[in-house]
Backbone bond lengths (Angstrom), bond angles and torsions (degrees), N, CA, C in turn:
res aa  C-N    CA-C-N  psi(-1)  N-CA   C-N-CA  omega(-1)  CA-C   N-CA-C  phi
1 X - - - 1.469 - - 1.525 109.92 -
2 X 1.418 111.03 147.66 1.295 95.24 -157.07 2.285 97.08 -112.54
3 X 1.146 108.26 168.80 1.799 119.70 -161.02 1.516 84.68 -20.66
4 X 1.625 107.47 -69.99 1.710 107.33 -145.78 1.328 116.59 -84.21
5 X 1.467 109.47 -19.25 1.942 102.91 154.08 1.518 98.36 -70.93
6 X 1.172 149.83 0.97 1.360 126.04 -164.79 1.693 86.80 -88.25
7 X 1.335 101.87 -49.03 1.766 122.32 -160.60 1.538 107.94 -70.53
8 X 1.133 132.07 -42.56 1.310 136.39 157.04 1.620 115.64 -77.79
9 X 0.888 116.91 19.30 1.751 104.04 178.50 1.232 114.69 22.58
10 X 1.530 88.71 66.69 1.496 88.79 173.27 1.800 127.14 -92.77
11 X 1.422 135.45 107.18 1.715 130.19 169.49 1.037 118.01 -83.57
12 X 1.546 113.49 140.33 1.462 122.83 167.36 1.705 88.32 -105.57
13 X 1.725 92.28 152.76 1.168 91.65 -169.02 1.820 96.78 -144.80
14 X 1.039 142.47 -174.88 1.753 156.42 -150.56 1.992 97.16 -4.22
15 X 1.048 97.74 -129.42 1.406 114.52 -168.30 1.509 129.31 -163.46
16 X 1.000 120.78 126.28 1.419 111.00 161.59 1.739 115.71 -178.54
17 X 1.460 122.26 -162.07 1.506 100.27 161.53 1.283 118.72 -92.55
18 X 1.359 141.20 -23.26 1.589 117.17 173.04 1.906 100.00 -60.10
19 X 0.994 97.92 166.74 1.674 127.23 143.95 1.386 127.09 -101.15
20 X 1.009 128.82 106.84 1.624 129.59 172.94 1.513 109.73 -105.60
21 X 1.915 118.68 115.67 1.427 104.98 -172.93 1.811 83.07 -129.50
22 X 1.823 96.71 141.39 1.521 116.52 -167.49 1.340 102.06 -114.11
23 X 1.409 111.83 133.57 1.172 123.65 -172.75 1.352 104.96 -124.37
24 X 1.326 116.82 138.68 1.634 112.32 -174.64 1.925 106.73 -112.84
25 X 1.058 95.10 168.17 1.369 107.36 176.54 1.755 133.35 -88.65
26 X 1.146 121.25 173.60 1.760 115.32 -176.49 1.756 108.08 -31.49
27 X 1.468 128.16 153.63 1.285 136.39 159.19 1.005 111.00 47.29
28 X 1.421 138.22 19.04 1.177 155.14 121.80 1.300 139.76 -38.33
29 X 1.478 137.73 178.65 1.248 111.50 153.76 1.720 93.44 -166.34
30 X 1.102 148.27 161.90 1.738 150.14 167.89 1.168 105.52 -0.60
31 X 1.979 127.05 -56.30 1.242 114.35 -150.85 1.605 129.05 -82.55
32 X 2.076 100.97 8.69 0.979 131.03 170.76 1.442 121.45 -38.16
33 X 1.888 87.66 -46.25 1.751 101.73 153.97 1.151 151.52 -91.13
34 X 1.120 111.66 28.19 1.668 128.13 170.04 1.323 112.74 -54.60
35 X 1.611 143.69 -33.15 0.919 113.57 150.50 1.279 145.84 -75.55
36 X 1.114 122.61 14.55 1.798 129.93 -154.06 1.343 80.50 -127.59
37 X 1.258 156.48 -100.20 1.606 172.40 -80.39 1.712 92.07 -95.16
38 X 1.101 134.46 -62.47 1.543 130.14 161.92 1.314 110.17 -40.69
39 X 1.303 116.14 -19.13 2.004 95.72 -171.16 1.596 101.43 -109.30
40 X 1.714 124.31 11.89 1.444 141.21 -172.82 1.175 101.59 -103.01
41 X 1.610 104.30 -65.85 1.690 111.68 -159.48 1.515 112.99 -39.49
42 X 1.440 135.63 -51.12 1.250 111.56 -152.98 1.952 94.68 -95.52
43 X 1.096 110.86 37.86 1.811 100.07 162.90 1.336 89.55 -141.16
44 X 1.443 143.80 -42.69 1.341 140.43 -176.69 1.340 138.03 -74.47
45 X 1.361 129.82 169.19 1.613 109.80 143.65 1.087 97.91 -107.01
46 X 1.482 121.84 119.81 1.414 129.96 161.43 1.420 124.67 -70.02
47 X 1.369 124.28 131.37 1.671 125.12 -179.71 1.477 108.40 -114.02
48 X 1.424 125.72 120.75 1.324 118.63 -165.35 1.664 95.49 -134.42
49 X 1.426 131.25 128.85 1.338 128.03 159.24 1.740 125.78 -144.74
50 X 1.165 100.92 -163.66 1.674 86.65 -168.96 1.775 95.20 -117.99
51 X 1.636 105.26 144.66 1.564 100.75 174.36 1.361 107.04 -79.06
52 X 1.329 132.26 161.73 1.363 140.77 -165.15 1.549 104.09 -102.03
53 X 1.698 98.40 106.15 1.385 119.44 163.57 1.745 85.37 137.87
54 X 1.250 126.78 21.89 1.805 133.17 170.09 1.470 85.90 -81.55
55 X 1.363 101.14 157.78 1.610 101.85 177.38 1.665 115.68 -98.14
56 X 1.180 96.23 33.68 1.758 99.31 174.82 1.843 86.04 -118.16
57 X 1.321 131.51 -25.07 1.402 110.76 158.51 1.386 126.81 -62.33
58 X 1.621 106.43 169.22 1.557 116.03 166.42 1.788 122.32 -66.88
59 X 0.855 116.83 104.27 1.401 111.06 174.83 0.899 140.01 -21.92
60 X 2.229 93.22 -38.78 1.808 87.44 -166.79 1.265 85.38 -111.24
61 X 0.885 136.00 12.38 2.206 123.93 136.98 1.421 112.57 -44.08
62 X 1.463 132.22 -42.56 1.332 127.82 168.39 1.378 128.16 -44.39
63 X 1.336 119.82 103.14 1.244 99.17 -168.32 1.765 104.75 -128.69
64 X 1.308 114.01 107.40 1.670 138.06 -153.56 1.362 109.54 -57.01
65 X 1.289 111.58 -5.98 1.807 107.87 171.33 1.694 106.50 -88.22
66 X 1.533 88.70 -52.32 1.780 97.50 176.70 1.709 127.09 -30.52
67 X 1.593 93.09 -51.42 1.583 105.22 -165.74 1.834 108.43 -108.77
68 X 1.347 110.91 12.34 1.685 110.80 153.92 1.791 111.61 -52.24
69 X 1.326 116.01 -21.05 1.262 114.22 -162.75 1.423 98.50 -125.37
70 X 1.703 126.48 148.30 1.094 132.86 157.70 1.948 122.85 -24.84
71 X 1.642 85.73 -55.63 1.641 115.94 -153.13 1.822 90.95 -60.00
72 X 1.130 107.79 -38.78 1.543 110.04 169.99 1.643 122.28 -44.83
73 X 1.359 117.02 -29.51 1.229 122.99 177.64 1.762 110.78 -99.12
74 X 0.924 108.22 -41.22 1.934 113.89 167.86 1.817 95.20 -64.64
75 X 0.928 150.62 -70.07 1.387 137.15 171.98 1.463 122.46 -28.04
76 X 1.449 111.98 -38.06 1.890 116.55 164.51 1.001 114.85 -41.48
77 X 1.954 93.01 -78.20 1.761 102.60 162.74 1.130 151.30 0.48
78 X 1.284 83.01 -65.46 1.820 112.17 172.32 1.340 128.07 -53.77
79 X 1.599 86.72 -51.50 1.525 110.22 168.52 1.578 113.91 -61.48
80 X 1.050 105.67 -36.34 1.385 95.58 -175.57 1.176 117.04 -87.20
81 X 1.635 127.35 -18.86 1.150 125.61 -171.53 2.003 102.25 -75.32
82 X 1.478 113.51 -19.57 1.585 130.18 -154.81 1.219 69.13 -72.88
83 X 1.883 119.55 -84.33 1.217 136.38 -170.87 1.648 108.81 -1.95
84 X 1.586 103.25 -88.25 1.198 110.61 -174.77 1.465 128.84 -69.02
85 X 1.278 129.70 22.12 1.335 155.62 -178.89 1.837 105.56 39.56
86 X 1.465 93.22 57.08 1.346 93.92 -165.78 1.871 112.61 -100.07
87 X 1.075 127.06 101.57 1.608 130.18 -138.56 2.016 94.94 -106.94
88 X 1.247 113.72 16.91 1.576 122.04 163.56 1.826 95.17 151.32
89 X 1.620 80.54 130.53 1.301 113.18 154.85 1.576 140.13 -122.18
90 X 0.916 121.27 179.67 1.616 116.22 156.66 1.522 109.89 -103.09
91 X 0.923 111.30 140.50 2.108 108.86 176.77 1.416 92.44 -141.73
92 X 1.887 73.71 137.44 1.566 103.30 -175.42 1.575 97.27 -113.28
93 X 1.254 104.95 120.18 1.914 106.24 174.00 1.015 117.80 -143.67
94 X 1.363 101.41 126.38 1.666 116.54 -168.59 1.776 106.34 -108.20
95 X 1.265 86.85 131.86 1.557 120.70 169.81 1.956 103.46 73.27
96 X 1.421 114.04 -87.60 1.158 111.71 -170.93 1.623 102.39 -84.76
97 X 1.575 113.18 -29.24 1.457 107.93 -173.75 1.216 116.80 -46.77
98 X 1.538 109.29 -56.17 1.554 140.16 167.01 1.662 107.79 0.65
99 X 1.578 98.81 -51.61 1.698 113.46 179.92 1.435 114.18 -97.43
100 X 0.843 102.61 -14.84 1.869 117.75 165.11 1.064 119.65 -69.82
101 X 1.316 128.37 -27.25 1.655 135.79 -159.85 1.425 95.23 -120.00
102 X 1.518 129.72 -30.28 1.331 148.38 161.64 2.233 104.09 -41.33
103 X 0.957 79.10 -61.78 1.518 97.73 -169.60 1.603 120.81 -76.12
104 X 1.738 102.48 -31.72 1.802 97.50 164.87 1.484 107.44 -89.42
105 X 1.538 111.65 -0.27 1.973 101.24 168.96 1.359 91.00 -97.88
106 X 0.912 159.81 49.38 1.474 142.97 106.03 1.053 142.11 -80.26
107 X 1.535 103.51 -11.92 1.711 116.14 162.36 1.358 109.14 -91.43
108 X 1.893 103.29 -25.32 1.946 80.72 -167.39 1.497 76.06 -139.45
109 X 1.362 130.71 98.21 1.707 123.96 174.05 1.174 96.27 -88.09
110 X 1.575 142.83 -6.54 1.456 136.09 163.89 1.605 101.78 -53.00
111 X 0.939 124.94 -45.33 1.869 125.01 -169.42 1.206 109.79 -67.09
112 X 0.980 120.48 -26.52 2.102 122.29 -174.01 1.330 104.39 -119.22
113 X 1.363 115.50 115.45 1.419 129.38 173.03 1.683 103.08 -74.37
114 X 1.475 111.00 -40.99 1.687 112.60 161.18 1.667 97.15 -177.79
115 X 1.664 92.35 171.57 1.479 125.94 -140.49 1.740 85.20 -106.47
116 X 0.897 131.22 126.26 1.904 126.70 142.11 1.623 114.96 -114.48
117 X 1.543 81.38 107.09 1.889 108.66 178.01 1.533 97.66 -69.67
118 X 1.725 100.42 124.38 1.610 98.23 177.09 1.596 102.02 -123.34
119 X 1.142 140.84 109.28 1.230 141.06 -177.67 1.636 93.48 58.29
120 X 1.332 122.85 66.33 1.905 124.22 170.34 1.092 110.77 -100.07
121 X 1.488 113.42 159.89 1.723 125.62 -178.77 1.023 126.63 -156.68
122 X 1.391 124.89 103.92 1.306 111.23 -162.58 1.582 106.62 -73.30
123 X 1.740 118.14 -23.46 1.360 104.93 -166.81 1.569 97.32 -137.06
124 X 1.384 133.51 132.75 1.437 117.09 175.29 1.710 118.25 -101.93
125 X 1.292 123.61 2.40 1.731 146.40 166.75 1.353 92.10 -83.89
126 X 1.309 80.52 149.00 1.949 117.17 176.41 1.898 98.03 -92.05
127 X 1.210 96.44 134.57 1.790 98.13 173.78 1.107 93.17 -119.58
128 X 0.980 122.22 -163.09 1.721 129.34 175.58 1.304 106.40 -91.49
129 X 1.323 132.89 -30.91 1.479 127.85 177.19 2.166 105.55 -107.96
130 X 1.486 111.47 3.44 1.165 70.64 -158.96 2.294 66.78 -133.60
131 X 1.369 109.85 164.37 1.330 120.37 -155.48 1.446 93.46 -119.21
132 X 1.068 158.81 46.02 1.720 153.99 135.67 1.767 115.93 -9.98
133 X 0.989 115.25 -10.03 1.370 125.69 -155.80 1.737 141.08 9.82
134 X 1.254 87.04 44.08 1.390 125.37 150.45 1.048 133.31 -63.75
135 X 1.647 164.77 139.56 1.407 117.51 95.44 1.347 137.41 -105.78
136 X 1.412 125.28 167.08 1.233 132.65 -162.39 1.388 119.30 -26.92
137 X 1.532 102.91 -42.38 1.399 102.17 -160.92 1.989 101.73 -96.17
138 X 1.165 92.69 -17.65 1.777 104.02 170.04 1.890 99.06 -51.63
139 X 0.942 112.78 -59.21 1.563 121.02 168.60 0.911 97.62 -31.28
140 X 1.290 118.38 -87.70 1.560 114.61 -141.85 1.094 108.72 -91.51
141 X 1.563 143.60 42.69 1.230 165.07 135.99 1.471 110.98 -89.15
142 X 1.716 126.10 -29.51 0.724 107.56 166.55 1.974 130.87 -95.98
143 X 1.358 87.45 -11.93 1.608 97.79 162.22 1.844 105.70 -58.66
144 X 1.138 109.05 -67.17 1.528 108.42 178.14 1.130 128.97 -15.29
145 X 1.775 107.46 -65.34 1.157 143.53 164.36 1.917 96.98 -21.28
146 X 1.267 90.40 -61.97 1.836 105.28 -151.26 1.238 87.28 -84.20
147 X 1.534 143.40 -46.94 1.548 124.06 163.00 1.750 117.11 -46.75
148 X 1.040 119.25 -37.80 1.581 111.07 -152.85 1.787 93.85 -87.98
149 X 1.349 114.90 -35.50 1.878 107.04 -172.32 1.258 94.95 -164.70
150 X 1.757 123.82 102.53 1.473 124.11 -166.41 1.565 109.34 -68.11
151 X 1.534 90.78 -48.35 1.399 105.24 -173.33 1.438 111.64 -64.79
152 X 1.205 148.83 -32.42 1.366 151.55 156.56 1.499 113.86 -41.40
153 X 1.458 107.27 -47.66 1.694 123.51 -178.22 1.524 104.68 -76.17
154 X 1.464 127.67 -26.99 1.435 129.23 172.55 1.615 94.48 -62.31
155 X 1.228 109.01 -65.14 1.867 120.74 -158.30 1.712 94.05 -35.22
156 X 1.857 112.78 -62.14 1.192 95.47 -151.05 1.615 101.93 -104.58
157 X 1.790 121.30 11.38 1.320 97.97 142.79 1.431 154.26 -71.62
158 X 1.573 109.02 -18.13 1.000 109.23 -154.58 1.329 99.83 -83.70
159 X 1.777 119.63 -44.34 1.681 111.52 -172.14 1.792 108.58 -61.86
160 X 1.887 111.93 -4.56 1.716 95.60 167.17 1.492 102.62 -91.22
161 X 1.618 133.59 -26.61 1.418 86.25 -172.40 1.335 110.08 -97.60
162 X 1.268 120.74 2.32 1.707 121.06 172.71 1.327 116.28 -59.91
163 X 1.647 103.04 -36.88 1.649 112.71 -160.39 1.727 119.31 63.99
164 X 1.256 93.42 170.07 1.469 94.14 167.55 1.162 99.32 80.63
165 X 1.476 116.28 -171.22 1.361 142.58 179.16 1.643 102.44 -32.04
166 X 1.245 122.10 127.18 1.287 123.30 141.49 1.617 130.04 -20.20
167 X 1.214 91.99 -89.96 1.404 101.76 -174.81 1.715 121.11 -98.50
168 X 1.231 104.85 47.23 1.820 124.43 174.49 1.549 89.59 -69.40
169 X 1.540 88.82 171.50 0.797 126.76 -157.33 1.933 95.07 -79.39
170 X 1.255 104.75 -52.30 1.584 132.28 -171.10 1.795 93.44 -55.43
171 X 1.579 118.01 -51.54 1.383 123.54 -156.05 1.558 94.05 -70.09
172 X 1.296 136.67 -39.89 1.099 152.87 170.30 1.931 104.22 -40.46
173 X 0.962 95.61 -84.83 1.293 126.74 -168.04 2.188 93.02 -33.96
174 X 1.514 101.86 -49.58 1.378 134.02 -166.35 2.078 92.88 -43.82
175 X 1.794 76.23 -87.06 1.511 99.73 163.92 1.477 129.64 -6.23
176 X 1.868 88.02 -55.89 1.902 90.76 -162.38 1.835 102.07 -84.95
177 X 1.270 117.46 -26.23 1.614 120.68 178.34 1.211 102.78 -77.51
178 X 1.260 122.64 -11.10 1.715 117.89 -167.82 1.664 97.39 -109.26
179 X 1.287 123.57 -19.06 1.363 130.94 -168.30 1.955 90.53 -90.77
180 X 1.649 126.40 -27.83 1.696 123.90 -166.13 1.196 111.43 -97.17
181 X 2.034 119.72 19.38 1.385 117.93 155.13 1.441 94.23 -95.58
182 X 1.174 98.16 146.32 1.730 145.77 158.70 1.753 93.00 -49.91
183 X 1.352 112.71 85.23 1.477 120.58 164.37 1.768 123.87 -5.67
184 X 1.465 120.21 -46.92 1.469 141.95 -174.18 1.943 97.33 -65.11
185 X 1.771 92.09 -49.46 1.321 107.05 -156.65 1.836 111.55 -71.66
186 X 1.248 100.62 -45.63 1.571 124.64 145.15 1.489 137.07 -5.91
187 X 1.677 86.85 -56.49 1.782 99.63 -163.86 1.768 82.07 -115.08
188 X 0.957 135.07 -29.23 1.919 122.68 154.14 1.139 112.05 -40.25
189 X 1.078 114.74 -67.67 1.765 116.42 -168.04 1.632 112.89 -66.00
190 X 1.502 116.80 -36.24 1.253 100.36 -177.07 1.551 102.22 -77.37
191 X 1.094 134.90 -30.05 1.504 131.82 -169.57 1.842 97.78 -54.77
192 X 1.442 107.91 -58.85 1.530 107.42 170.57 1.149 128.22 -28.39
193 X 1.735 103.38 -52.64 1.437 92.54 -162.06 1.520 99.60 -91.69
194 X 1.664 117.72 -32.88 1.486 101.68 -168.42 1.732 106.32 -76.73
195 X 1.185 131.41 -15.85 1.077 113.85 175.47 2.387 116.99 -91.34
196 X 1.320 98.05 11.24 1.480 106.19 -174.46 1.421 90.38 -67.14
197 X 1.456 113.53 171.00 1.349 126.22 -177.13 1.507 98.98 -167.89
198 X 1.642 119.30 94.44 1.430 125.00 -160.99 1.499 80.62 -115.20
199 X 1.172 141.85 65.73 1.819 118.88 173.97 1.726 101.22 -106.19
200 X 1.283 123.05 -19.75 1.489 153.98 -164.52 1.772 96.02 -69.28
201 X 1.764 116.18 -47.44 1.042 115.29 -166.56 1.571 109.28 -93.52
202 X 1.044 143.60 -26.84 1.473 167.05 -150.84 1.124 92.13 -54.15
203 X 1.561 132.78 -63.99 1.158 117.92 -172.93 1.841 125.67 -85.71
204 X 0.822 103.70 13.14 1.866 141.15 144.45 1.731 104.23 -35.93
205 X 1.396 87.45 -68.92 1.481 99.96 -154.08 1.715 99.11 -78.66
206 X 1.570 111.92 145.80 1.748 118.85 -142.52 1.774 84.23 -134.59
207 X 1.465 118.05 -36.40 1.283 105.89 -167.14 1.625 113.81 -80.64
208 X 1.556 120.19 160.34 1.351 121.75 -160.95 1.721 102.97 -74.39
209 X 1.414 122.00 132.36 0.981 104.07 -171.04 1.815 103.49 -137.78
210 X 1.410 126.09 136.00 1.121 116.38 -145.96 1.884 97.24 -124.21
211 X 1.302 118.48 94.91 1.561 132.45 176.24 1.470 104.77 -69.37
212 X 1.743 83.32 119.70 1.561 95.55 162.71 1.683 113.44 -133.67
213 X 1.185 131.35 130.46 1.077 150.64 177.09 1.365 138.26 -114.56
214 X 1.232 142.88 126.89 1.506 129.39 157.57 1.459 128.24 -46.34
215 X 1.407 104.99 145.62 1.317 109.01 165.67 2.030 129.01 -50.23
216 X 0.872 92.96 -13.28 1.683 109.11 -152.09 1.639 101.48 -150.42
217 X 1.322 136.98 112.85 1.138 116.09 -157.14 1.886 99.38 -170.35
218 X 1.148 115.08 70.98 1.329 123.62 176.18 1.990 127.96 -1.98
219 X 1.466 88.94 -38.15 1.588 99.66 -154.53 1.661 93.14 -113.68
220 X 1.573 119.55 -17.38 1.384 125.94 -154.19 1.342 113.13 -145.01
221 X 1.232 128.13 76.43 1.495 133.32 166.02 1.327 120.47 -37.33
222 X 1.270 125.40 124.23 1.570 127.17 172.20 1.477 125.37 -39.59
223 X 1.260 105.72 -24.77 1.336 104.01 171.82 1.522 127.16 -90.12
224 X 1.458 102.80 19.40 1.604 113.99 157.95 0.566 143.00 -112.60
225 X 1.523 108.84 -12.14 1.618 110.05 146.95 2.145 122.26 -61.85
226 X 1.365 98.41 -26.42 1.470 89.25 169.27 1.486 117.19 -92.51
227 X 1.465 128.74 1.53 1.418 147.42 161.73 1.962 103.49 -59.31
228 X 1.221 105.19 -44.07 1.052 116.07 -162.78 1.666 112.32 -85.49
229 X 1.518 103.69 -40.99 1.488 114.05 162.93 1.417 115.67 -59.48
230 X 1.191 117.68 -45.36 1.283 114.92 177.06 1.513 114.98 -63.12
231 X 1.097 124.89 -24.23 1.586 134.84 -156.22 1.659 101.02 -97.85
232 X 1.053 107.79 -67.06 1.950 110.77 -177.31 1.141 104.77 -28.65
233 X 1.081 94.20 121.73 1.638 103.49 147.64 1.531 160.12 -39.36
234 X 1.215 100.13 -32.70 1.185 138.86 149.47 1.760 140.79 -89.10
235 X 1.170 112.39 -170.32 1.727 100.01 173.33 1.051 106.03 -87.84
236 X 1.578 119.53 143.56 1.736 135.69 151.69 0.814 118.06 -177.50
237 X 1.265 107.04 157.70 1.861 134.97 -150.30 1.377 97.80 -109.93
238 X 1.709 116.12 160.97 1.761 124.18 175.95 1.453 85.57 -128.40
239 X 1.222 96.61 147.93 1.399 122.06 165.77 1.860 100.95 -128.10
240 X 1.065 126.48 116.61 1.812 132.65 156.99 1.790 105.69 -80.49
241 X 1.161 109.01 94.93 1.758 109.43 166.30 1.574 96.64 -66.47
242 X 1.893 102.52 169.86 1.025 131.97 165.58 1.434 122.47 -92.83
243 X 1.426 100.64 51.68 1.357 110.50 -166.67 2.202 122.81 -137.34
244 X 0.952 92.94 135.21 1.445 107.73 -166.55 1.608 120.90 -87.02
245 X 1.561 119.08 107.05 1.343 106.31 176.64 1.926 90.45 124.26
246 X 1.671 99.30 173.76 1.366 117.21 -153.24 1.924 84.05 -111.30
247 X 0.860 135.28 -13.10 1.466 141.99 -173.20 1.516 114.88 -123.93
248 X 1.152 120.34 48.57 1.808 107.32 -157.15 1.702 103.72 -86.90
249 X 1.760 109.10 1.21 1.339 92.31 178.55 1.644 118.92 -96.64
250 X 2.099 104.60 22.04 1.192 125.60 176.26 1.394 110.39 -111.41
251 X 1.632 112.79 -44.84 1.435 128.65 174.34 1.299 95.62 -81.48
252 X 0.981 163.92 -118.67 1.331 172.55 -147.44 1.504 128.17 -59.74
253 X 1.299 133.41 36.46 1.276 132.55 165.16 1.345 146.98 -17.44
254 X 1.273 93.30 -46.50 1.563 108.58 -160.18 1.230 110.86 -94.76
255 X 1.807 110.21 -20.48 1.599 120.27 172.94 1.787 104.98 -95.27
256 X 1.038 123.20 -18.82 1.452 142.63 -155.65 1.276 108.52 -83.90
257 X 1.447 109.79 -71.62 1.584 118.99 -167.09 1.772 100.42 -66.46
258 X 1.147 131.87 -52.14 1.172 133.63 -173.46 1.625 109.35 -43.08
259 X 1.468 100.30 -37.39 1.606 95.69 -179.06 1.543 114.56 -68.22
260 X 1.694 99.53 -50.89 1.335 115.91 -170.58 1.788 95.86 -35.05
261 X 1.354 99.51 -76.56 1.555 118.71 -169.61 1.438 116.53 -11.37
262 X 1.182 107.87 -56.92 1.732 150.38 -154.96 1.373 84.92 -78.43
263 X 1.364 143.85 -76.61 1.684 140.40 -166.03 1.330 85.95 -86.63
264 X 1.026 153.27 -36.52 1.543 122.46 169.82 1.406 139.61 -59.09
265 X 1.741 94.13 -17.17 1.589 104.40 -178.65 1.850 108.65 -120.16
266 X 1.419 102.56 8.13 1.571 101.53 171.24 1.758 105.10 -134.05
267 X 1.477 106.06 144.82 1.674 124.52 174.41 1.194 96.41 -70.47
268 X 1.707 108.21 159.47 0.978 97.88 154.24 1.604 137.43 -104.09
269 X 1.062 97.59 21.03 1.529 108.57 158.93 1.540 126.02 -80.63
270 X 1.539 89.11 -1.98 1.894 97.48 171.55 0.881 106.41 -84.46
């Protein structure tokens, strides 16, 4: 295995000729996809790893200049896609990846045959014309939050962006990957991503890319997934599931994966 699969734990997993590589979102980490990766393996090669500062990475791999910026996480990517001599895939990226996988197909749109936006954003602030559903100072109340008692700010984030039931199974699950960052490492990464503002590059991006979102979605208003359709550069389609929460392919399975499947295994020129 080579440095940066060592450092991302990165698995390849079944076989086939596509490549499908899954990228997960904030306080997260790979096993986000435990339900989807069984319904890949026996037609795919699945690529699954962790972004650096997940708490199944090394800590002091984090390195706080690197990951102030998106481009820090599309450079992993990259790396990993070199690594594994992988010359086109499909990438699936949820929430922040979404713009991560956005941003290394603009240097190399040869590598991504197409993009599936899973809960994506290019901007999470309110502007005057544009709806992130944020505001400013909502931020930085919630950085506070995560400076003053992380673990308190884990407890009562996770059942908001999961939604749903309290004490599911999913909110649990949320909790414990969001509870195995390194507190410091935590309140870095979210500042990154909630204060990023990628709307500038969108029409950059050339490869077909297919947004799917929940109805109901803590971190991600419905109207950004059609912000986003409108914006690409390229072709792509929205799909709005009937589904609740910022993670629905943890909370929501049974409505979730079926979709995923479905835009993962059809163009959209079909």
């Amino acid at each position: 295995m080579g440095i940066v699969e060592d450092a991302h734990n990165v698995k390849v997993l079944g076989a086939g000729e596509r490549t499908i590589v899954l990228a997960h979102g904030f306080g997260t980490d790979q096993s986000v996809w435990k339900h989807l990766v069984p319904h890949l393996v026996d037609t795919h090669r699945v690529v699954i790893y962790d972004n650096m500062g997940a708490g199944t990475t090394n800590p002091e791999y984090f390195d706080f200049e690197r990951y102030t910026t998106l481009e820090g996480y599309a450079y992993d990517l990259l790396a990993i896609l070199e690594e594994l001599h992988i010359e086109s895939c499909i990438f699936v990226g949820h929430s922040v990846s979404a713009m991560v996988g956005s941003i290394a197909s603009i240097s190399r749109p040869d590598l991504f045959a197409k993009i599936v936006m899973l809960s994506g954003s290019p901007r999470y602030v309110n502007d005057p014309d544009y709806f992130g559903g944020f505001e400013q100072e909502d931020l930085d109340q919630l950085f506070e939050a995560m400076r003053e008692n992380y673990k308190a700010w884990c407890s009562g984030f996770a059942p908001l962006a999961v939604g749903g039931d309290m004490d599911s199974v999913a909110v649990q699950e949320f909790s414990r990957t969001l509870f195995n960052m390194r507190p410091d490492i935590a309140l870095s990464v979210a500042q990154t991503i909630f204060n990023s503002d990628m709307r500038s590059i969108l029409r950059l991006v050339t490869v077909p890319c297919h947004i799917i979102q929940s109805m109901k979605d803590l971190a991600v208003p419905v109207v950004v997934s059609e912000y986003l359709h409108q914006n690409l550069g390229g072709d792509s389609i929205v799909e709005v599931m009937q589904s609740d929460g910022h993670l629905p392919q943890l909370s929501s399975p049974d409505t979730v994966i079926p979709v995923l499947l479905r835009h993962i295994r059809y163009d959209i020129a079909t």
